[in-house]
mmCIF file of the C-alpha atoms, coordinates in Angstrom:
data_MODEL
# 
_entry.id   MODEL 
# 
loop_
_atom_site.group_PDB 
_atom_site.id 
_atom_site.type_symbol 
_atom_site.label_atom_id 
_atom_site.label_alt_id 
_atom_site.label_comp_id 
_atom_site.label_asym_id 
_atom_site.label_entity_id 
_atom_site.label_seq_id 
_atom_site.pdbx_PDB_ins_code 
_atom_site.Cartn_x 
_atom_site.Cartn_y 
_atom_site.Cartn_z 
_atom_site.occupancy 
_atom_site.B_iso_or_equiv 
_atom_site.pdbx_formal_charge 
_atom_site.auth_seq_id 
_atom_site.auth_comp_id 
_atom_site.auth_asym_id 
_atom_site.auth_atom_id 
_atom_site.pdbx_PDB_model_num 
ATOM 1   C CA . UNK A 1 1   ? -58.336 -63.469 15.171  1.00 0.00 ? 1   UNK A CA 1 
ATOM 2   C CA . UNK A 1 2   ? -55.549 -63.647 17.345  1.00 0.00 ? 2   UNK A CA 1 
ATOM 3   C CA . UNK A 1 3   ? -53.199 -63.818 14.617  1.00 0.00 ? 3   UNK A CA 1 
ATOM 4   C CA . UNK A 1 4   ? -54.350 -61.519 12.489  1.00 0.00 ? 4   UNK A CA 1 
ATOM 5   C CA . UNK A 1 5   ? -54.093 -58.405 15.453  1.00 0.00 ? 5   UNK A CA 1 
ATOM 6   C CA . UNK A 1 6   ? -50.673 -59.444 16.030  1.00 0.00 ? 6   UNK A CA 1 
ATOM 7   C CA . UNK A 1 7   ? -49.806 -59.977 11.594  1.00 0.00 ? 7   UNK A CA 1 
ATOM 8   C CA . UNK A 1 8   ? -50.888 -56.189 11.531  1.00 0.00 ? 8   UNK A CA 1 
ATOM 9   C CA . UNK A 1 9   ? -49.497 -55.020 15.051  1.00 0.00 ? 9   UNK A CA 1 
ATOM 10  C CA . UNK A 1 10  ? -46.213 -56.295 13.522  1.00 0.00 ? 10  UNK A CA 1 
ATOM 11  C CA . UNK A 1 11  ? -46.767 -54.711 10.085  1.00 0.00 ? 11  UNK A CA 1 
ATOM 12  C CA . UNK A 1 12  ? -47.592 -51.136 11.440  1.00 0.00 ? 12  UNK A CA 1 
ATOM 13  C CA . UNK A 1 13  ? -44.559 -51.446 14.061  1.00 0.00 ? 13  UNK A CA 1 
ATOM 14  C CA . UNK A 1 14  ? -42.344 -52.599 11.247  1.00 0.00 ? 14  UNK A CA 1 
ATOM 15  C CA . UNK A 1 15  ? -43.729 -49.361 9.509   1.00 0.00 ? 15  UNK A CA 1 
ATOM 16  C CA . UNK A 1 16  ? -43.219 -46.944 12.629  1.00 0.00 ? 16  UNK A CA 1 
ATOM 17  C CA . UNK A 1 17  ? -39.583 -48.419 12.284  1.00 0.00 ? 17  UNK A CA 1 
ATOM 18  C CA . UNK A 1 18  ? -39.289 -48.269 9.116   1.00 0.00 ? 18  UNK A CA 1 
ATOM 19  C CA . UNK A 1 19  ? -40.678 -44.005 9.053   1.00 0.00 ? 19  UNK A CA 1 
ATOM 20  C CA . UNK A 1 20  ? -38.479 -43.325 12.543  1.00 0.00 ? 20  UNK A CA 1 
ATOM 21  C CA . UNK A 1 21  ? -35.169 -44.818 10.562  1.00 0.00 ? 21  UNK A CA 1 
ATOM 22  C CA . UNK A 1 22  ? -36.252 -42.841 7.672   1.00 0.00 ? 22  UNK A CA 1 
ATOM 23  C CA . UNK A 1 23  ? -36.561 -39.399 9.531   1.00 0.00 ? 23  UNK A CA 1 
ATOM 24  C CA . UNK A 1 24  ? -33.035 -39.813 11.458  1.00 0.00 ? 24  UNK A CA 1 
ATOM 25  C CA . UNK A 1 25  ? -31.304 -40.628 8.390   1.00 0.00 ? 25  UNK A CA 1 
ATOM 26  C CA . UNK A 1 26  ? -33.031 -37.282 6.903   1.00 0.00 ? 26  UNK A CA 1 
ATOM 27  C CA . UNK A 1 27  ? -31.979 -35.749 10.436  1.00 0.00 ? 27  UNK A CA 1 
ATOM 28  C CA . UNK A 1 28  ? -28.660 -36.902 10.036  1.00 0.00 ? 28  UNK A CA 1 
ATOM 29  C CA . UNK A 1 29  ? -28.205 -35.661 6.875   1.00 0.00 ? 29  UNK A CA 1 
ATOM 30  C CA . UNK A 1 30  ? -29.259 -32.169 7.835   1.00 0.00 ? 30  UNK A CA 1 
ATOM 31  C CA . UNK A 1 31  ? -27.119 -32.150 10.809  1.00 0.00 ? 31  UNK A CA 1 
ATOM 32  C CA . UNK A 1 32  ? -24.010 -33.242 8.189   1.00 0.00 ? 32  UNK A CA 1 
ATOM 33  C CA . UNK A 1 33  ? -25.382 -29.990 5.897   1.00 0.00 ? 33  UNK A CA 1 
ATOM 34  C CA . UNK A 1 34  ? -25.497 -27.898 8.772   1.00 0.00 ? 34  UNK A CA 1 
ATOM 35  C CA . UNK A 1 35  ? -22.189 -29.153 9.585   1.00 0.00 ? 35  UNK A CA 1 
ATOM 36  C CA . UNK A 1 36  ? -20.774 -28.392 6.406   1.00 0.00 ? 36  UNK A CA 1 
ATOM 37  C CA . UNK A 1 37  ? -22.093 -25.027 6.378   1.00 0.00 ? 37  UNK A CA 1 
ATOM 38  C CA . UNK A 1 38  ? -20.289 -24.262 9.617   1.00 0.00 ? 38  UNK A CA 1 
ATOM 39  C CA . UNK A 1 39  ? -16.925 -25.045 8.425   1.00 0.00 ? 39  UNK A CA 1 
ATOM 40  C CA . UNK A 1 40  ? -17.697 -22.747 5.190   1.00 0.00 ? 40  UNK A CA 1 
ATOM 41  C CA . UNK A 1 41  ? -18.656 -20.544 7.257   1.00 0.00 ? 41  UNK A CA 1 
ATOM 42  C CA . UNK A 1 42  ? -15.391 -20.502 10.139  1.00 0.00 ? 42  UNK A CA 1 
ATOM 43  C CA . UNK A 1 43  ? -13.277 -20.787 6.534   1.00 0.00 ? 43  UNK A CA 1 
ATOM 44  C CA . UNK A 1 44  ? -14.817 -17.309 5.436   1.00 0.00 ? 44  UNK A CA 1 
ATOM 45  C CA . UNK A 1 45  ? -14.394 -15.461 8.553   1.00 0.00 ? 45  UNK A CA 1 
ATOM 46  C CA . UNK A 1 46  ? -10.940 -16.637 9.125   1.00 0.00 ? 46  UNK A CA 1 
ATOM 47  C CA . UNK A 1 47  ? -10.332 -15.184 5.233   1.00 0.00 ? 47  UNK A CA 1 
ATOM 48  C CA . UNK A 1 48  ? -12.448 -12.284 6.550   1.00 0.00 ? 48  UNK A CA 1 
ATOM 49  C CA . UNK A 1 49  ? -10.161 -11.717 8.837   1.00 0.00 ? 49  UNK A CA 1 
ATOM 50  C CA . UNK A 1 50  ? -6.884  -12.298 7.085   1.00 0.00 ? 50  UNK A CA 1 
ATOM 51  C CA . UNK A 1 51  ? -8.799  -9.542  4.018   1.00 0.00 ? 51  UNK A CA 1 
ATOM 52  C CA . UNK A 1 52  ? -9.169  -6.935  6.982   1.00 0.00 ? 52  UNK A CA 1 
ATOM 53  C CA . UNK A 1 53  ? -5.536  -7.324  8.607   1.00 0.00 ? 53  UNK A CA 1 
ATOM 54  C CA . UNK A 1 54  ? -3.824  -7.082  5.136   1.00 0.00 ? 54  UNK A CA 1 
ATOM 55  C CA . UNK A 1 55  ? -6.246  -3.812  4.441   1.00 0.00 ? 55  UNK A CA 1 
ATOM 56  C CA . UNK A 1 56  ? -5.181  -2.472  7.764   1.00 0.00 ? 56  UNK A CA 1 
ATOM 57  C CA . UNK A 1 57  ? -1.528  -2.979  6.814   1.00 0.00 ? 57  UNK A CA 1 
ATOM 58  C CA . UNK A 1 58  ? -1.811  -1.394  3.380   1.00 0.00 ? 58  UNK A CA 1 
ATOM 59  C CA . UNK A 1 59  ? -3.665  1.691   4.906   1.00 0.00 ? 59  UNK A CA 1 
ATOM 60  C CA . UNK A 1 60  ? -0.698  2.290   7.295   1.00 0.00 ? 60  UNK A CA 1 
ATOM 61  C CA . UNK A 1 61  ? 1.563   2.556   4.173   1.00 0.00 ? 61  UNK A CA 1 
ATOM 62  C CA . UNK A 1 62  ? -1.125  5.091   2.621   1.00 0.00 ? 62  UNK A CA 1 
ATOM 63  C CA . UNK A 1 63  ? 0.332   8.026   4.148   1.00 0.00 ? 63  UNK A CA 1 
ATOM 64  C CA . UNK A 1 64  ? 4.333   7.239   3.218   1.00 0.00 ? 64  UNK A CA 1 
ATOM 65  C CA . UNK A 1 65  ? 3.160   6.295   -0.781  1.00 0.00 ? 65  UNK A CA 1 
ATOM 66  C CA . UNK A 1 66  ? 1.111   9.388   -0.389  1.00 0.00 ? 66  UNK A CA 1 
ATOM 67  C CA . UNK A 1 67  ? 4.397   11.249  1.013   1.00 0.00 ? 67  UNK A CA 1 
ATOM 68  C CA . UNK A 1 68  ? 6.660   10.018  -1.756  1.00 0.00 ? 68  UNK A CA 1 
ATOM 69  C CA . UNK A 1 69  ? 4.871   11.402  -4.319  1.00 0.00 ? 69  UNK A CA 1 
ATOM 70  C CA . UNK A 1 70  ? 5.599   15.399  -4.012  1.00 0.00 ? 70  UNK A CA 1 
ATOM 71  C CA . UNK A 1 71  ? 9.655   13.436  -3.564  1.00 0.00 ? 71  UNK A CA 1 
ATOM 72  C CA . UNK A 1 72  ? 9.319   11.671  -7.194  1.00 0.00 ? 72  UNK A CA 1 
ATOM 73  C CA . UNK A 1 73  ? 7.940   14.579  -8.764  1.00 0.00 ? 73  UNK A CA 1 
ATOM 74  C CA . UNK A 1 74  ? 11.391  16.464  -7.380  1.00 0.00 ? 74  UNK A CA 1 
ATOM 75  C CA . UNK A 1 75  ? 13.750  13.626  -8.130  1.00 0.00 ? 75  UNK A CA 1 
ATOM 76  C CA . UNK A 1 76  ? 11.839  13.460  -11.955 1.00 0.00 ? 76  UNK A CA 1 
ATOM 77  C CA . UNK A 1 77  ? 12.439  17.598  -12.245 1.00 0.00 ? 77  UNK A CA 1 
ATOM 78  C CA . UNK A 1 78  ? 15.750  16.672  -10.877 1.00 0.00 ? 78  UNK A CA 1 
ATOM 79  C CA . UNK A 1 79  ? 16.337  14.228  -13.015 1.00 0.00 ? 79  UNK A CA 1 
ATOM 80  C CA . UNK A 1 80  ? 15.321  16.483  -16.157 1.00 0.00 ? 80  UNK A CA 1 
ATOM 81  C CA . UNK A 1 81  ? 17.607  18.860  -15.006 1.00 0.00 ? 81  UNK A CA 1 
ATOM 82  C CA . UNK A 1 82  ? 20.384  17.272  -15.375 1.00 0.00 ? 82  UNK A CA 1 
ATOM 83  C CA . UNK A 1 83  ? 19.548  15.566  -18.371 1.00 0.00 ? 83  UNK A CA 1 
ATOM 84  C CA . UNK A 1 84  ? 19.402  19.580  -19.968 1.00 0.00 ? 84  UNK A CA 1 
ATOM 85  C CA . UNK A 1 85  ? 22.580  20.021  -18.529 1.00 0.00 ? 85  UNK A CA 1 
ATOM 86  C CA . UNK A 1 86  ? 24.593  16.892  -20.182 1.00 0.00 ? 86  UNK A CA 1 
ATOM 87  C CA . UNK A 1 87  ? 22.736  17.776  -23.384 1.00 0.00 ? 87  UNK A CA 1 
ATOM 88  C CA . UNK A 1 88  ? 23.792  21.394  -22.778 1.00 0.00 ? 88  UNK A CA 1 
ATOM 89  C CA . UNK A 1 89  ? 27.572  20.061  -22.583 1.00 0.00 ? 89  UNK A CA 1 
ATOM 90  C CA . UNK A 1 90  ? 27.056  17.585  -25.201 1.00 0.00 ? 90  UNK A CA 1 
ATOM 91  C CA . UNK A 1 91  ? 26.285  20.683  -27.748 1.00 0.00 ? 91  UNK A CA 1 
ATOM 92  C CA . UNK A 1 92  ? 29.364  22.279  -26.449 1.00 0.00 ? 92  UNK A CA 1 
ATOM 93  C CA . UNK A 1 93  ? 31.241  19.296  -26.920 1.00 0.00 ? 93  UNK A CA 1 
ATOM 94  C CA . UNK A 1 94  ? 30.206  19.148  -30.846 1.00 0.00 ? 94  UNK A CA 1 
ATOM 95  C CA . UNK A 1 95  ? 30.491  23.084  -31.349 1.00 0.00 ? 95  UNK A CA 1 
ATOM 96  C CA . UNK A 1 96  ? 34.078  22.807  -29.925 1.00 0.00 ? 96  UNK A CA 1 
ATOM 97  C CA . UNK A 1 97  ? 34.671  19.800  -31.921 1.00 0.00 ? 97  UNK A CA 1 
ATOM 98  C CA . UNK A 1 98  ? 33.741  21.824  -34.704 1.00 0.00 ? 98  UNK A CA 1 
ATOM 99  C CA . UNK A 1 99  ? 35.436  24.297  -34.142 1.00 0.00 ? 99  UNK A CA 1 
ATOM 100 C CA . UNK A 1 100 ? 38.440  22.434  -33.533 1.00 0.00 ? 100 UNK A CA 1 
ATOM 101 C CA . UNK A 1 101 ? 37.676  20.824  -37.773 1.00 0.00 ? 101 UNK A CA 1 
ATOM 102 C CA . UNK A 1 102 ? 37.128  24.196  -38.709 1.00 0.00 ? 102 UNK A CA 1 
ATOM 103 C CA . UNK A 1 103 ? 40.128  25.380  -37.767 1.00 0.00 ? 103 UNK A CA 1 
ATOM 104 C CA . UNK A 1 104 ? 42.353  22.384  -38.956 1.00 0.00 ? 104 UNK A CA 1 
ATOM 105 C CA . UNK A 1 105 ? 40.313  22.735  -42.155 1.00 0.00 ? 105 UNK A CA 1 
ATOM 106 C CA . UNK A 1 106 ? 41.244  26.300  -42.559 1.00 0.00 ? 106 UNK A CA 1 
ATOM 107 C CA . UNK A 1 107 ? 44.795  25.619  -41.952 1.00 0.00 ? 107 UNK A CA 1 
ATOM 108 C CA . UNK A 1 108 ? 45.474  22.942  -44.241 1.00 0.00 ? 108 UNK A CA 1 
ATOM 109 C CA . UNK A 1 109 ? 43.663  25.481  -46.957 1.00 0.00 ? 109 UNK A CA 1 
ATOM 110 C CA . UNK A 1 110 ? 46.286  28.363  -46.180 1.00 0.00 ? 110 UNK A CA 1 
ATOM 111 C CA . UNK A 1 111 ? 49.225  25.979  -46.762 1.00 0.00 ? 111 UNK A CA 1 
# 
């Protein structure tokens, strides 16, 4: 009898033991998820972070972009301007050129 109490006292320790190793490696792997998820986690709000300071940045340029609008607008009226007034000489440039064959024309007719 003797033996058989201490055959199954050894059988269900062995299985205690056997269940307790089970659940810490399940706890174990657990802690490594948990782990894992707190470096994903650091990672993100460290880009979070990096995302806000670059939109910070770009909002203190808002104002100067904003600014150089009404300027490009000028400089592009400017620019048009100027264009109308080489293309203003340009025509005067052919009409005296023109008028320059014209009159060579007409000369070389009356000799």
């Amino acid at each position: 009898n003797n033996n058989n109490n201490s055959s199954c006292g050894n059988t269900c320790d062995d299985g205690w033991k056997q269940a307790e190793t089970d659940l810490m490696a399940r706890v174990q792997g657990l802690q490594q998820q948990v782990d894992s998820v707190r470096q994903q986690a650091t990672a993100t709000q460290l880009q979070t972070n990096q995302l806000q300071g670059t939109v910070q940045d770009l909002q203190t340029h808002v104002p100067e972009l904003l600014a150089l609008g009404p300027r490009v607008a000028a400089l592009e009226q400017h620019l048009a301007d100027v264009q109308a007034g080489l293309d203003a000489m340009g025509q005067l440039s052919d009409n005296s050129n023109n008028c320059h064959t014209n009159n060579t024309n007409q000369q070389q007719q009356q000799q």
